[in-house]
LODO-157973 format. One record per atom (N, C-alpha, C): residue in one letter; x, y, z; chain. Coordinates in pm, whole numbers, plus 50000, padded with zeros to 5 digits. Layout:
N
residuo;c1;c2;c3;cadena
A;X;Y;Z;A
...
! end
This chain:
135
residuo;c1;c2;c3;cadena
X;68886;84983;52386;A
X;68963;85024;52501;A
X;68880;85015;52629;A
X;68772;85074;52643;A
X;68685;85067;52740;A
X;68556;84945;52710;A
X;68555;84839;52664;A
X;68493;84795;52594;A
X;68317;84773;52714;A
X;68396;84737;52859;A
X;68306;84696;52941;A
X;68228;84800;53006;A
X;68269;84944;52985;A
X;68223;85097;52997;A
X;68110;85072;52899;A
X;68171;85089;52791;A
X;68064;85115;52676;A
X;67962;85004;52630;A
X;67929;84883;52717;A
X;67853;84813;52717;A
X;67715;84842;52814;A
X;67781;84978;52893;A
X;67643;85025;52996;A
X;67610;85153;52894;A
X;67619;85174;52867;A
X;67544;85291;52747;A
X;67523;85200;52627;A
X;67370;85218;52629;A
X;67308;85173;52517;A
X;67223;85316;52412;A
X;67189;85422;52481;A
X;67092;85541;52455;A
X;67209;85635;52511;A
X;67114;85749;52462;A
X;67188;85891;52501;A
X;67145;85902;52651;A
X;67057;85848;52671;A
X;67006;85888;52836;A
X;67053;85802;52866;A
X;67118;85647;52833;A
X;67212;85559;52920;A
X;67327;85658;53010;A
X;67407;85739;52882;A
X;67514;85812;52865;A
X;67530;85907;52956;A
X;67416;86008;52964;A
X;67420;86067;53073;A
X;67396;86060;53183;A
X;67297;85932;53229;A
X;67302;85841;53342;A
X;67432;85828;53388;A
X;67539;85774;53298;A
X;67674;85708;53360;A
X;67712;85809;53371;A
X;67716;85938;53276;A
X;67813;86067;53327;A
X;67815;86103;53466;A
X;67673;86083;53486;A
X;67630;86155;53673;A
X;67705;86014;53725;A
X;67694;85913;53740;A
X;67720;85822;53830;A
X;67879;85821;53822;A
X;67940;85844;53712;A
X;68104;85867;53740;A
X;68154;85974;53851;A
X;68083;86104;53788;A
X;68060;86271;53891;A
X;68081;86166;54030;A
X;67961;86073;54094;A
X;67934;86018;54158;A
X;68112;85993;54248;A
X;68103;85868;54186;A
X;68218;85769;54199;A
X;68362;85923;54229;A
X;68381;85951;54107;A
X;68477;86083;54121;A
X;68487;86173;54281;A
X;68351;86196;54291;A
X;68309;86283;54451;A
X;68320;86177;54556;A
X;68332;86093;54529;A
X;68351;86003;54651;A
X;68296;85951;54710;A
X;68120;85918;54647;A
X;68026;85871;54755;A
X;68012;85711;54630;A
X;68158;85687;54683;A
X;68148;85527;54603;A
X;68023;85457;54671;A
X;67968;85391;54524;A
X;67839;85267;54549;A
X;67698;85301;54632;A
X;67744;85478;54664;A
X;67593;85466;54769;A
X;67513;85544;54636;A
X;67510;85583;54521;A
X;67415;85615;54418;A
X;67446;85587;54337;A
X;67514;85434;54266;A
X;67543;85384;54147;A
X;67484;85287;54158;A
X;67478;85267;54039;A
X;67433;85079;53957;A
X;67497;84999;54025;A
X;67510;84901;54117;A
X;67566;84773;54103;A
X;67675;84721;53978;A
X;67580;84745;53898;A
X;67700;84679;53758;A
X;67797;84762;53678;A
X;67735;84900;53736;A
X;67796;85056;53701;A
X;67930;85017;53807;A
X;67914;85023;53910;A
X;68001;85053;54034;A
X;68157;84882;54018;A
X;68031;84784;53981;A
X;68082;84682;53934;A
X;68228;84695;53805;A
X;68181;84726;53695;A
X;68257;84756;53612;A
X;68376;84912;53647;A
X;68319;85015;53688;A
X;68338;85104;53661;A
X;68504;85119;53808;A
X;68502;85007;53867;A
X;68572;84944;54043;A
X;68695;84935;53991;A
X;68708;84892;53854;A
X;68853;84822;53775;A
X;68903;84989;53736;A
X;68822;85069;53683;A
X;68911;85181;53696;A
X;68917;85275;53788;A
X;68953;85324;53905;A
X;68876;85362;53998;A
X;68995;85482;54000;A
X;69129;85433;53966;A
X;69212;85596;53946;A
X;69213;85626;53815;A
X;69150;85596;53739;A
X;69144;85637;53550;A
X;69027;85693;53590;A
X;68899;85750;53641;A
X;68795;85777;53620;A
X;68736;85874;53581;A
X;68850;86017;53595;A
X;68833;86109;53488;A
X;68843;86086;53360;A
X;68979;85993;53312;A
X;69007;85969;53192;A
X;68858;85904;53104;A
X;68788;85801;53214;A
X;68696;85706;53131;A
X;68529;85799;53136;A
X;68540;85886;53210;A
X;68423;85996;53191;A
X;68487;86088;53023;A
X;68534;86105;53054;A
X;68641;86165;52901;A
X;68595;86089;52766;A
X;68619;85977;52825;A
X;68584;85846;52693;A
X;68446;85831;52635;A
X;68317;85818;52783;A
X;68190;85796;52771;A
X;68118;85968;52709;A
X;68189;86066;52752;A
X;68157;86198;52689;A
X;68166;86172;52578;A
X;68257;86146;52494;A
X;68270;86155;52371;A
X;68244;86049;52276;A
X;68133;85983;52326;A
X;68097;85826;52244;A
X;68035;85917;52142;A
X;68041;85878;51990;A
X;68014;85918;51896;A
X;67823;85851;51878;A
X;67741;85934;51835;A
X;67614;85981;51856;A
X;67592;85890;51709;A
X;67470;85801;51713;A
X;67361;85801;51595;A
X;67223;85813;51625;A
X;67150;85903;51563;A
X;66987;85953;51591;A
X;66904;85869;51497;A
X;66835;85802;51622;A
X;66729;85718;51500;A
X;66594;85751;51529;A
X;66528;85833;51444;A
X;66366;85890;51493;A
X;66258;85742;51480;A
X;66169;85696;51567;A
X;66104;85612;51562;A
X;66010;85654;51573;A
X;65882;85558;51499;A
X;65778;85593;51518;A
X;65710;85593;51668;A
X;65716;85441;51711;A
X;65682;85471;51849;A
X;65783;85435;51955;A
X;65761;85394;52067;A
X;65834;85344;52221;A
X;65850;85195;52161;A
X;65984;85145;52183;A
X;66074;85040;52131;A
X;66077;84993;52298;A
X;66082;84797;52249;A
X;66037;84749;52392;A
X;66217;84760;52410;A
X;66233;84721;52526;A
X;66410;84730;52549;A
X;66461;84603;52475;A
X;66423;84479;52446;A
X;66445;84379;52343;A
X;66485;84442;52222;A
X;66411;84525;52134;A
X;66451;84564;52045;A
X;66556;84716;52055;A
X;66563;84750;52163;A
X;66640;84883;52184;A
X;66804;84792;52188;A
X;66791;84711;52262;A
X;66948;84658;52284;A
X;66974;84583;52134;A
X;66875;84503;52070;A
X;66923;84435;51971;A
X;66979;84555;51849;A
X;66907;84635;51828;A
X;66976;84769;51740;A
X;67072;84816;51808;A
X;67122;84849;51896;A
X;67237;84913;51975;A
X;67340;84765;51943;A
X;67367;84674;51944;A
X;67408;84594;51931;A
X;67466;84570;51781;A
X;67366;84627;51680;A
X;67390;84603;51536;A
X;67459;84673;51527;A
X;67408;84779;51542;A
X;67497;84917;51522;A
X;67654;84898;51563;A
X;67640;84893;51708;A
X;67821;84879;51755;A
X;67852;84735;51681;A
X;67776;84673;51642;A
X;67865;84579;51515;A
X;67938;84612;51377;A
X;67896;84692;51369;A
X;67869;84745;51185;A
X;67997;84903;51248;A
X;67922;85001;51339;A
X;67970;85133;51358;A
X;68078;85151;51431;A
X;68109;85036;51558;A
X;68224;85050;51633;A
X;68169;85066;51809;A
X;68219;84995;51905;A
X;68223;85006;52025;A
X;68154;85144;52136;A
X;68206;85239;52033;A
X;68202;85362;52138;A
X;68079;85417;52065;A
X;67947;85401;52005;A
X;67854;85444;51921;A
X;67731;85393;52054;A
X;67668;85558;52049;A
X;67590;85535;52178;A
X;67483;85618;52078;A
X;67321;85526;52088;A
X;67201;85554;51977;A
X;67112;85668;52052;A
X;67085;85727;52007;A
X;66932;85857;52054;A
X;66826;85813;51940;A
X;66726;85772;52052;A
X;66594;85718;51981;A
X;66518;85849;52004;A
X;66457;85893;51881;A
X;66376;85981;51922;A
X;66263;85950;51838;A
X;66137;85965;51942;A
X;66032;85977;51915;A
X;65916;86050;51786;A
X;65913;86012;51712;A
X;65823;86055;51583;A
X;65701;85995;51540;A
X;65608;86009;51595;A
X;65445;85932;51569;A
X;65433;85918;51402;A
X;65504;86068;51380;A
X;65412;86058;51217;A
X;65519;86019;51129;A
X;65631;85942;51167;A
X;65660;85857;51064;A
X;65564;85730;51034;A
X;65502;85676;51112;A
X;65394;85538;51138;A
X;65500;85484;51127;A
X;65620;85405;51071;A
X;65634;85283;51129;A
X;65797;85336;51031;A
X;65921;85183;51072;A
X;66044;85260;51048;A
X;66127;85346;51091;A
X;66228;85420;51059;A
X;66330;85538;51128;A
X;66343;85595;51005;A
X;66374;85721;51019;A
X;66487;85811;51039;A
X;66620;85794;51096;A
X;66716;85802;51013;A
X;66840;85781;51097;A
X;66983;85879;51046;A
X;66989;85960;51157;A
X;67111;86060;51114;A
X;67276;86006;51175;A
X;67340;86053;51090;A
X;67481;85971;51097;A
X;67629;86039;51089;A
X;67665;86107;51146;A
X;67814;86208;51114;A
X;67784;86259;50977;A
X;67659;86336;50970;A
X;67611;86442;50878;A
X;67568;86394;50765;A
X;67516;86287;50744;A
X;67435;86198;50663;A
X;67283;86167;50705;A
X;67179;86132;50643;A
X;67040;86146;50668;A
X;66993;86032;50582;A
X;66918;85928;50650;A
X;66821;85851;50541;A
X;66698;85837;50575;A
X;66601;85840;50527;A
X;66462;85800;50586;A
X;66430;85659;50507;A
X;66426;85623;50639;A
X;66358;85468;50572;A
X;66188;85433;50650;A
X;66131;85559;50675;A
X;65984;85530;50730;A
X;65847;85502;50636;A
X;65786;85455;50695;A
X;65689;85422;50602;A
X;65633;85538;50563;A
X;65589;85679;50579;A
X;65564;85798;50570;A
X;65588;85817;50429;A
X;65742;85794;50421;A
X;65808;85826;50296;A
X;65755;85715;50217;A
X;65789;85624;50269;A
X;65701;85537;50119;A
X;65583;85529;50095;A
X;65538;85570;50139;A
X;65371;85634;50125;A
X;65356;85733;50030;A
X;65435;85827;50104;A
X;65428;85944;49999;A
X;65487;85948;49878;A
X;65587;85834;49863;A
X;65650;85820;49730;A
X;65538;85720;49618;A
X;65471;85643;49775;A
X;65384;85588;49637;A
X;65240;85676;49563;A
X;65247;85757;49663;A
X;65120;85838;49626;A
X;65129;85919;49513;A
X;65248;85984;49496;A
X;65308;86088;49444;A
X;65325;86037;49260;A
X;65367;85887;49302;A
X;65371;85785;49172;A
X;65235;85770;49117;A
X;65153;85715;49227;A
X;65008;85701;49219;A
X;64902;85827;49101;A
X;64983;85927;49134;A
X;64921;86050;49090;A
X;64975;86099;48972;A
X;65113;86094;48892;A
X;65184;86077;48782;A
X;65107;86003;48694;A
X;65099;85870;48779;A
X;64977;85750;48618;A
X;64867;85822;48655;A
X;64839;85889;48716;A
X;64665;85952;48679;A
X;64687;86071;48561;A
X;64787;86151;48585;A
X;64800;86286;48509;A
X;64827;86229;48389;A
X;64924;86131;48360;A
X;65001;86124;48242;A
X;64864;86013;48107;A
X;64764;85966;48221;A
X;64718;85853;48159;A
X;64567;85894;48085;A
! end
């Protein structure tokens, strides 16, 4: 529905970026503190703009803990998978986790997987230590 909205939210801090810049647009100080491509897109709805703040509020959330700072190449190419696979209105929160070392964490409408190297570490260690006891 909003397809060209939800192409400027890529992150949760995209999200609330656009929330303020709608506030923006809404209060009336069209284009003098928006994006260009915000103000651009956002021009086509300009009497819906409560409705499409409504819309960008409620983009449905996935949390992916990373080990480190993701260059924006790889931030858009996962945001991209995701709204392939999850749906249009799916806006990602990267959060920061050193001590996974490498991989995510990724939480999902109350689902959890770890796919970090941490864990497979510790799963191999844990194995590692079974053939010592048992052998």
């Amino acid at each position: 529905m909003y397809s060209d909205v939800y192409e400027l939210v890529l992150t949760s801090g995209d999200r609330e970026l656009l929330l303020e810049e709608i506030d923006v647009l809404i209060n009336s100080l069209y284009k003098t503190e928006v994006r260009s491509r915000v103000a651009e897109v956002l021009g086509k709805y300009k009497d819906k703009l409560a409705v499409v703040r409504q819309a960008v509020s409620r983009m449905r959330e996935i949390k992916l803990e990373v080990a480190r700072e993701l260059p924006q190449k790889a931030v858009e190419d996962i945001c991209a998978w995701v709204r392939k696979y999850l749906g249009e209105d799916v806006v990602v929160d990267f959060i920061l986790k050193p001590e996974l070392i490498g991989g995510a964490t990724v939480y999902w409408e109350g689902r959890y997987g770890d796919y970090s190297l941490r864990k497979k570490l510790d799963n191999f260690q844990f194995s590692n230590t079974n053939l010592q006891i048992n052998s």
